[in-house]
RODOFI-482815 format. One record per residue: residue number from 1; x, y, z of N, C-alpha, C in turn. Coordinates in steps of 0.02 Angstrom, whole numbers. Example, Ala and Ser with C-alpha at 12.3 -4.5 7.8 and 13.67 -1.06 7.14 Angstrom:
# RODOFI-482815
 num    nxx    nyy    nzz   caxx   cayy   cazz    cxx    cyy    czz
   1    660   -284    390    615   -225    390    660   -165    390
   2    642   -112    354    684    -53    357    645      2    394
***
This chain:
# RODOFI-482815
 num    nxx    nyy    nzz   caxx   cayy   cazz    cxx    cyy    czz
   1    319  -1425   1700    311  -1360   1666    236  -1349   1654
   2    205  -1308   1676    144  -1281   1669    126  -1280   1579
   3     65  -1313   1574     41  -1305   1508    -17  -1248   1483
   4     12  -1201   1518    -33  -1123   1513     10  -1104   1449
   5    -25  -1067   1406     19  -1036   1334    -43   -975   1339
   6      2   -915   1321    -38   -850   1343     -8   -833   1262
   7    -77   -833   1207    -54   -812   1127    -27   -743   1133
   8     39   -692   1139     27   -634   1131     96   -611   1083
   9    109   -557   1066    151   -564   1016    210   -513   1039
  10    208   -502   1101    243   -450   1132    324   -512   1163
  11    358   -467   1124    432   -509   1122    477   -455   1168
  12    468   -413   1186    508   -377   1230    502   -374   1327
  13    496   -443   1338    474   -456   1402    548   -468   1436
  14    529   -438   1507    586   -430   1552    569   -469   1604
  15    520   -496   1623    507   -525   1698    470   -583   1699
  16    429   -618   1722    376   -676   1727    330   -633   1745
  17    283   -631   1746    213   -601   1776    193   -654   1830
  18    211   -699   1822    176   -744   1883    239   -727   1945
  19    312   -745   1940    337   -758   1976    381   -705   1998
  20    400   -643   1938    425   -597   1940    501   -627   1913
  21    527   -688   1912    596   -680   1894    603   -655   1824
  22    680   -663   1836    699   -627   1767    742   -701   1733
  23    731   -749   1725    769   -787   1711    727   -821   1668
  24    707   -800   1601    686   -825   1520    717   -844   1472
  25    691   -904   1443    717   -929   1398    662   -927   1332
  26    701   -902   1271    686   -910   1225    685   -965   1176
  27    625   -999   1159    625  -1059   1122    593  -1046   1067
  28    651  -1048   1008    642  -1048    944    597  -1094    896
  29    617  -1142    938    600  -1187    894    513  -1199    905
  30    492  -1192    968    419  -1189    972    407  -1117    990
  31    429  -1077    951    405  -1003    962    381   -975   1022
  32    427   -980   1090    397   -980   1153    451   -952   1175
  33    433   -899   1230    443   -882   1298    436   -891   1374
  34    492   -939   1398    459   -985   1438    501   -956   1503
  35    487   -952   1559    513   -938   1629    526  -1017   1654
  36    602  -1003   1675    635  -1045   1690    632  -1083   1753
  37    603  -1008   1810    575  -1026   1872    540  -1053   1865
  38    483  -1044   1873    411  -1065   1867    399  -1110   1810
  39    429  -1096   1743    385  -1132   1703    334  -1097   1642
  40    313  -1041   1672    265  -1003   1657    260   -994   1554
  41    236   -997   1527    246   -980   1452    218   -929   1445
  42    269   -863   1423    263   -796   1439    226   -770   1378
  43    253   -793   1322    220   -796   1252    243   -847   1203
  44    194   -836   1159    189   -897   1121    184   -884   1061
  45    156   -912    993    176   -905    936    196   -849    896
  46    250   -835    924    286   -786    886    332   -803    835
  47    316   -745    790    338   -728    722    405   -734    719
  48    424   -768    661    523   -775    650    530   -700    614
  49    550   -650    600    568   -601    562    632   -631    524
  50    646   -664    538    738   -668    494    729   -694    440
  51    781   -723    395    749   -760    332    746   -839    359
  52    735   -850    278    700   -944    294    764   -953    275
  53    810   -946    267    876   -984    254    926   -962    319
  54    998  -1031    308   1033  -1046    371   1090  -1022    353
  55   1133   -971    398   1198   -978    344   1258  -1005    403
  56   1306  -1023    396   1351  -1033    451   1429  -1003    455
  57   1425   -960    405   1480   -911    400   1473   -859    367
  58   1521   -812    380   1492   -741    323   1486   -747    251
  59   1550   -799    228   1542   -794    156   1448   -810    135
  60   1425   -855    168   1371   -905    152   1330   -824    133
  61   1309   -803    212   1280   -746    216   1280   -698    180
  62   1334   -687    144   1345   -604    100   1310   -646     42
  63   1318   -713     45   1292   -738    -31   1222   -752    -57
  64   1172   -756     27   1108   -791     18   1054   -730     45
  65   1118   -670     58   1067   -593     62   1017   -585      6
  66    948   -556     10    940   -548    -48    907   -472    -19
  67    949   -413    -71    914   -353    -82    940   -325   -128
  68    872   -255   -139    877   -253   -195    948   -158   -175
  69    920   -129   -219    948    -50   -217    943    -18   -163
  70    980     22   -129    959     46    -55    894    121    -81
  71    858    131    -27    806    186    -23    840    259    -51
  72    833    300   -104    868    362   -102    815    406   -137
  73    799    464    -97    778    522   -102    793    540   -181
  74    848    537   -207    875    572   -273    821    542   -347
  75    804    503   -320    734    478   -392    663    493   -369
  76    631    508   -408    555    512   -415    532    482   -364
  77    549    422   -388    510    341   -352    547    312   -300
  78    599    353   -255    632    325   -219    674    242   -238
  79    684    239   -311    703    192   -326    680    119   -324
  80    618    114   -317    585     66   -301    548     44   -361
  81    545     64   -406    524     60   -471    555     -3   -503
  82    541    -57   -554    576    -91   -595    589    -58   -637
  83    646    -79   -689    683    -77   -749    695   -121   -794
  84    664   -119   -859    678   -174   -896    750   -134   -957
  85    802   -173   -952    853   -150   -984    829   -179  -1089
  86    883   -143  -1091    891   -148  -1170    942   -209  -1216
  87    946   -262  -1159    980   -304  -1176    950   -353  -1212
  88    913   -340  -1228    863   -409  -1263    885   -479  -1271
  89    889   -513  -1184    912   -567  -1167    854   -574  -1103
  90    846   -654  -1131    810   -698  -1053    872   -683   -990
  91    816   -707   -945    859   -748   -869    925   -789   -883
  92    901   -837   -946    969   -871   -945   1028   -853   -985
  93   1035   -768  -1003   1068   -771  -1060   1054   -771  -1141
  94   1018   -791  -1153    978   -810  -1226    951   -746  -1242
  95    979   -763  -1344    940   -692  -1347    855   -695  -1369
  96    823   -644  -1380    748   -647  -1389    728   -667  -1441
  97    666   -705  -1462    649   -686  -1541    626   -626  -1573
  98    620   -622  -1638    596   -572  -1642    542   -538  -1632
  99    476   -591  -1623    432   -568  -1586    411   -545  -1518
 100    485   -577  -1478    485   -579  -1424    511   -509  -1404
 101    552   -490  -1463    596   -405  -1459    529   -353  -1447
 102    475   -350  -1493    446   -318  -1496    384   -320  -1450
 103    366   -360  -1412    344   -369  -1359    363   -332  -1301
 104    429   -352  -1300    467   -322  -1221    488   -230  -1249
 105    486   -231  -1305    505   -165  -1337    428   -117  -1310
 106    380   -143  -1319    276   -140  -1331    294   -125  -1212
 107    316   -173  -1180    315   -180  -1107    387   -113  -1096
 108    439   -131  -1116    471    -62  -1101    434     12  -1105
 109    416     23  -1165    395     84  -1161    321    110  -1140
 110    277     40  -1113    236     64  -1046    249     54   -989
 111    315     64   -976    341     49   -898    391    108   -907
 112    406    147   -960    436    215   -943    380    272   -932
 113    311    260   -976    259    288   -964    227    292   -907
 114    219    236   -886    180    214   -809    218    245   -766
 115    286    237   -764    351    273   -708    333    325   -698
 116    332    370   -742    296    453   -731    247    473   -752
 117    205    466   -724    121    444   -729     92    523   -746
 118    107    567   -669     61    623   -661    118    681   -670
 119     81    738   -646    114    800   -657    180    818   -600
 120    153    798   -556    196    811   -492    261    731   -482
 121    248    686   -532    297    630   -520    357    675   -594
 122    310    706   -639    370    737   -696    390    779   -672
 123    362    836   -609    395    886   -584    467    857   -564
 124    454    824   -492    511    783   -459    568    735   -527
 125    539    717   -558    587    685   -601    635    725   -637
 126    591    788   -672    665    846   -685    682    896   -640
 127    661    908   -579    699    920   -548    749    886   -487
 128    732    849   -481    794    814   -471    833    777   -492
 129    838    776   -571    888    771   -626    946    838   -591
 130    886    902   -636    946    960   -614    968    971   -544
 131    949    942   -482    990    929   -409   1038    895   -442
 132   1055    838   -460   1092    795   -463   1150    838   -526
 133   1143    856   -574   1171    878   -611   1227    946   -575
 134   1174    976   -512   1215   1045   -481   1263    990   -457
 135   1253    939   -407   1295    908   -354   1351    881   -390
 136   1352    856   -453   1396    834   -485   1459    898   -512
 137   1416    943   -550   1469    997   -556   1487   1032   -502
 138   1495   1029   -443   1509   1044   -362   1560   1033   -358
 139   1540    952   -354   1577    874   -335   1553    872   -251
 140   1493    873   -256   1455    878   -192   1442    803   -164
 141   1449    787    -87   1436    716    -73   1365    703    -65
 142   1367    655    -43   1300    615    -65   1247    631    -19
 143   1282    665     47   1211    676    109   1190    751     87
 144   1233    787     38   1189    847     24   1159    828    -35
 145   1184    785    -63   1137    778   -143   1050    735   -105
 146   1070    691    -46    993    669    -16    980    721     27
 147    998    758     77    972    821     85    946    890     22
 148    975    911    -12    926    936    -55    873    907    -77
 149    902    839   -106    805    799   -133    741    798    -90
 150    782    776     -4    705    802     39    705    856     39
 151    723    923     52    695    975     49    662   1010    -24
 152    679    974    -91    625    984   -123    566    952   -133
 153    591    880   -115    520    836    -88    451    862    -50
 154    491    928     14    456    930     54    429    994     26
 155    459   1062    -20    439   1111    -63    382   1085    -83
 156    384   1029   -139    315    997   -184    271    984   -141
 157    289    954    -93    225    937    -28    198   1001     -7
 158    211   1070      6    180   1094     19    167   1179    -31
 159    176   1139   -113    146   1156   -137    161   1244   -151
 160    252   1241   -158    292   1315   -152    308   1316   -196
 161    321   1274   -256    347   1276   -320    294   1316   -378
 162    233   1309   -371    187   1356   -419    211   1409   -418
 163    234   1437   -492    249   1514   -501    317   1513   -474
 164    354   1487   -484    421   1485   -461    458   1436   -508
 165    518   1471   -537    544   1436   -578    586   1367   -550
 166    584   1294   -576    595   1232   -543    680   1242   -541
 167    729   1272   -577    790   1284   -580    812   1345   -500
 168    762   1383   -508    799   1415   -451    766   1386   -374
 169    724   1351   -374    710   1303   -308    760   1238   -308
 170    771   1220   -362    812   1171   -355    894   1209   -320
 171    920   1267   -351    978   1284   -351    990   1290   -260
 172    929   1341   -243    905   1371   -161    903   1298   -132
 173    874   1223   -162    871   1170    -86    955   1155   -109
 174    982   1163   -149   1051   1128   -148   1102   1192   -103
 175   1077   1245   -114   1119   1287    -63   1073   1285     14
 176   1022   1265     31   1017   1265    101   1028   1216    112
 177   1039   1146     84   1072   1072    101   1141   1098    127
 178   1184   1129     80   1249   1146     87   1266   1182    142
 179   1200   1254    180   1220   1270    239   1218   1219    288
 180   1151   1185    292   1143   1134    353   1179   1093    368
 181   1233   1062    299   1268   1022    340   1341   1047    327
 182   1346   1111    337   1405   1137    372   1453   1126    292
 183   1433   1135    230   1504   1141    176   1488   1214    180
 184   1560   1235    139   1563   1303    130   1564   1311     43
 185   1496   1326     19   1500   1350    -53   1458   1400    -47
 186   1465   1447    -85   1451   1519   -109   1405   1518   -156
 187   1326   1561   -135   1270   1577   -188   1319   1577   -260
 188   1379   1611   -279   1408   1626   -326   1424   1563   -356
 189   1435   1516   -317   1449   1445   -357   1388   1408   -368
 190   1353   1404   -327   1289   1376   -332   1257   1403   -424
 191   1249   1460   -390   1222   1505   -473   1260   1482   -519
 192   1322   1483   -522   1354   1465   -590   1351   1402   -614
 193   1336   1350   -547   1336   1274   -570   1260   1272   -619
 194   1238   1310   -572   1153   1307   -594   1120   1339   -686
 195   1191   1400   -693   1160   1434   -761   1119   1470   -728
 196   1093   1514   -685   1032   1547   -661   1065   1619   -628
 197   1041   1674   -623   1059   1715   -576   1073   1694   -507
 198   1129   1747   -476   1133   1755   -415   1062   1783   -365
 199   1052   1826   -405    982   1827   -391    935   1809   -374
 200    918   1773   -414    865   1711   -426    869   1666   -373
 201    927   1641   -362    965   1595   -318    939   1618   -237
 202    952   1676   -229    933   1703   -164    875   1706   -147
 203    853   1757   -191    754   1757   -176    756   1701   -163
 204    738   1627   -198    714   1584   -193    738   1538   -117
 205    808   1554   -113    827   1540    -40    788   1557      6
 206    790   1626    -16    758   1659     71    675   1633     73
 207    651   1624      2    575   1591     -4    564   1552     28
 208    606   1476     18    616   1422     44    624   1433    153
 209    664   1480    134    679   1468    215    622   1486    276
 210    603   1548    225    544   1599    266    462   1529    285
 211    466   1500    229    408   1443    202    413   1391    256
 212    462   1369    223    475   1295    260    504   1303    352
 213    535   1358    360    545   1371    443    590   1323    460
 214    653   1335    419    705   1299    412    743   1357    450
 215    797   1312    525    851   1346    534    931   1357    528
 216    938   1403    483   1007   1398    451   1057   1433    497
 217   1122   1390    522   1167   1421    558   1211   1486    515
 218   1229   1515    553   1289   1567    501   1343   1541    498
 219   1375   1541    437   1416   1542    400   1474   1537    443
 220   1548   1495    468   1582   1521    502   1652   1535    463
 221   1701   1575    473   1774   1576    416   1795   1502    417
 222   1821   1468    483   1844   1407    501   1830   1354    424
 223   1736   1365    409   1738   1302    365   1768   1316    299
 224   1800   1376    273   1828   1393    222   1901   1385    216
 225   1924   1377    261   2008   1372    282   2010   1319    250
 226   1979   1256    259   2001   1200    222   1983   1207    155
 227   1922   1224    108   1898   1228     38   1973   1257      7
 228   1998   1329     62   2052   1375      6   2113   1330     13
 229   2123   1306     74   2185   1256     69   2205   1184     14
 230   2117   1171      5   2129   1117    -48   2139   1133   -120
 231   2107   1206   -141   2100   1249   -204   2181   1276   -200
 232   2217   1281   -166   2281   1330   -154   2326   1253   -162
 233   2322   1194   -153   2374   1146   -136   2412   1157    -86
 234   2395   1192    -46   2435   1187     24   2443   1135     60
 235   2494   1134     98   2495   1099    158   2484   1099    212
 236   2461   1012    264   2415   1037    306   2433   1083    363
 237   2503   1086    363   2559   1147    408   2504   1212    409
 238   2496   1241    355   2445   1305    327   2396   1312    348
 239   2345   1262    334   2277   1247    361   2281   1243    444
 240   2324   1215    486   2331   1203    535   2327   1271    566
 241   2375   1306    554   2419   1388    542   2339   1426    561
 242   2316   1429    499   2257   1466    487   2201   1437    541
 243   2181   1385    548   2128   1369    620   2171   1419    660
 244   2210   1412    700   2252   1440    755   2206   1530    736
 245   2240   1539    690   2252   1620    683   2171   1629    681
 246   2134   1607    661   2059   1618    669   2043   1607    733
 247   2061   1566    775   2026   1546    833   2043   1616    897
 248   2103   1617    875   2138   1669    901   2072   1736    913
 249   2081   1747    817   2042   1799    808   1969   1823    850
 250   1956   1752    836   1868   1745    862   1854   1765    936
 251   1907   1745    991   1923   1761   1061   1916   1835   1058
 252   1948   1874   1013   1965   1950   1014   1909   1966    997
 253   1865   1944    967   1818   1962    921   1840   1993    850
 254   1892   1967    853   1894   2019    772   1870   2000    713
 255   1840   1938    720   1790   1893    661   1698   1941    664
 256   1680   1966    707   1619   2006    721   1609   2048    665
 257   1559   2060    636   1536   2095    570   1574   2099    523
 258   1628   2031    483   1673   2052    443   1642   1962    407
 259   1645   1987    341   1619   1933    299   1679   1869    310
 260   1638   1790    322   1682   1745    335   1739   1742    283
 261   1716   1742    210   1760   1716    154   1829   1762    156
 262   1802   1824    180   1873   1896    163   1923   1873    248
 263   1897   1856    293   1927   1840    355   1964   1780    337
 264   1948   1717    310   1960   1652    314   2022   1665    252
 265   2023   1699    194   2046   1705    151   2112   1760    172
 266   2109   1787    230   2177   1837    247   2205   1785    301
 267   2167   1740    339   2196   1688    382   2251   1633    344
 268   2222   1639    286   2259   1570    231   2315   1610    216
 269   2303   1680    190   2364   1717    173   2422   1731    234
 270   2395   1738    277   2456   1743    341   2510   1678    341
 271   2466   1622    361   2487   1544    375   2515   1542    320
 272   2501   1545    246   2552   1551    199   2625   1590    199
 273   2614   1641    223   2677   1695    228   2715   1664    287
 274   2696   1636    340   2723   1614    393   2765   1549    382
 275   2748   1494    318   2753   1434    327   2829   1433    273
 276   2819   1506    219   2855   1484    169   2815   1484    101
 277   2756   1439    110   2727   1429     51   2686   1493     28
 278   2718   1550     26   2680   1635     -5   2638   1596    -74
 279   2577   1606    -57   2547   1646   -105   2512   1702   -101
 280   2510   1728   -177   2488   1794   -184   2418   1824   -153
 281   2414   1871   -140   2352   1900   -136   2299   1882   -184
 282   2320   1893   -263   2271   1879   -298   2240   1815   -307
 283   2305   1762   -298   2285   1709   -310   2242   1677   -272
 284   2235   1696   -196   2183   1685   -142   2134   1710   -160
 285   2134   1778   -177   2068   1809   -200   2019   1775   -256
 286   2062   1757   -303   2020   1711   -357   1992   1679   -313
 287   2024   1612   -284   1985   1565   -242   1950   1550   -207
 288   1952   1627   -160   1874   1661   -116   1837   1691   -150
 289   1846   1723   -192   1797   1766   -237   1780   1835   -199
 290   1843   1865   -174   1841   1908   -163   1891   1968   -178
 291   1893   2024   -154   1942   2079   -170   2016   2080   -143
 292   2056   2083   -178   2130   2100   -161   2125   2151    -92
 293   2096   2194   -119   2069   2260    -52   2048   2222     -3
 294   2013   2182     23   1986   2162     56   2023   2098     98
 295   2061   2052     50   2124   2034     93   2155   2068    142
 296   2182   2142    110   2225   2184    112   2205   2204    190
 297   2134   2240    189   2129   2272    267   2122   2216    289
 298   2088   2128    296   2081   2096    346   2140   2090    374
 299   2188   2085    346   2249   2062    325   2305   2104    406
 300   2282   2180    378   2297   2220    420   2285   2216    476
 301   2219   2202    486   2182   2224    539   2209   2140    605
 302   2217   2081    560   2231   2039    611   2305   2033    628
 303   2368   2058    570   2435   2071    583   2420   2134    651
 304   2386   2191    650   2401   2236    710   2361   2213    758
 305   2294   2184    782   2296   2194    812   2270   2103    887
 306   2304   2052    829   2321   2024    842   2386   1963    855
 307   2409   1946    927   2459   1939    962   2467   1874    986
 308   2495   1834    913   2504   1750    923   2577   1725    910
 309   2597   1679    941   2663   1634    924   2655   1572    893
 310   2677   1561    845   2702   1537    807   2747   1490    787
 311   2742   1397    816   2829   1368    808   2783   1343    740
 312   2860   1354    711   2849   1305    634   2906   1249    626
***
């Protein structure tokens, strides 16, 4: 075996350079890349990345992991911050003395100070309290609660929040989180979770969007069929029902300039009337937040002048 060692730290090698084969062996134990043909030592002291411990089964492994909190957008500090709790107990259990209370009492409360240091770490800290507070009264999942936090992350970065109230930027990234990844909630819910105008809510949307050069898909009925089916207790017979009768629709075009919620909300009402399970007009309407009237002509308009069968 050739006693050439070439120091380089490049671990993604496919060939020998001397000989061209492809037949390498990796040696751990003397941190080497050695060609099997030839001999050749392709590289050499390379770095272990893994840990310094051995495990030889999973239990070992799940036990000798060590990490800490995963990375999340939703805090200030991306969570990377320490915490000293209020347990006034050592490592081993034991409680403190009393000098020792007032010490760690003296270190707690310059480590809540230090945490939010400047102006723009207290910005982010209450507002994305109130993100988190909208997503909760939602019952919003967790990739729009970390999608809104970067897009107000990325607001503060470029410095859109001056002169703009932090409640209605917060309300606008939790409703353009909610378009991008395809839920169906309504400025009207947004606002109400928020306490803020509908108003307010929008400007600041369209602020955000015009700014940041964010592209928002439209709205389609489809993603509402399921929200009214779960608000209605239907069954998935209904929901099923209603895709059909929309898809239908959309072929005809009869979904074209007609608001998704009043379309999606006369689709639920059909598949209801069809399945058995009638409910009322109004009671859909509550749940879309829209007009009885407005059921009424979609209602019409897809009974005449659309032509579907139906096994139930």
């Amino acid at each position: 075996m050739s006693a050439e060692r070439v120091p380089t730290t490049h671990t993604k090698v496919q060939q020998c350079p001397e000989c061209g084969s492809n037949r390498l062996m990796r040696d751990y134990e003397c941190a080497e890349i050695v060609c099997m043909n030839c001999g050749f030592v392709i590289a050499a002291k390379l770095a272990d990345r893994g840990p310094e411990w051995r495990a030889f089964n999973a239990e070992q492994r799940a036990k000798r992991a060590r990490v800490g909190a995963p990375l999340t957008y939703t805090i200030h500090d991306k969570g990377l911050s320490t915490m000293i709790d209020w347990h006034d107990r050592d490592v081993y259990g034991k409680r403190l003395s009393p000098g020792q209370k007032a010490q760690i009492y003296r270190l707690r409360k310059w480590q809540r100070r230090i945490r939010v240091s400047d102006a723009t770490e207290r910005n982010l800290a209450f507002a994305l309290s109130e993100i988190s507070k909208i997503a909760n009264s939602l019952n919003l999942p967790k990739n729009i609660l970390e999608t809104a936090s970067v897009i107000y992350r990325r607001a503060v970065k470029e410095r859109l929040i001056r002169g703009r109230s932090i409640q209605g930027v917060t309300a606008a990234a939790v409703y353009v989180a909610c378009r991008q990844c395809g839920l169906a909630r309504t400025l009207e819910e947004i606002a109400q979770a928020s306490n803020i105008s509908k108003k307010e809510v929008g400007r600041s949307y369209r602020f955000l969007i015009k700014e940041l050069d964010y592209f928002i898909p439209p709205l389609k009925p489809s993603q509402y069929i399921t929200k009214f089916s779960n608000q209605l207790t239907m069954a998935g017979k209904v929901e099923e029902i209603a895709h059909k009768i929309l898809a239908n629709a959309r072929e005809l075009k009869l979904t074209s300039g007609r608001g998704p919620t009043g379309i999606a909300a006369a689709a639920s009402y059909i598949a209801s009337v069809l399945t058995g399970e009638r409910k009322t007009q109004r009671e859909i309407a509550e749940i879309a937040q829209v007009t009885e009237v407005t059921i009424r002509n979609r209602y019409k308009e897809l009974v005449d002048r659309l032509m579907f069968e139906v096994t139930i």
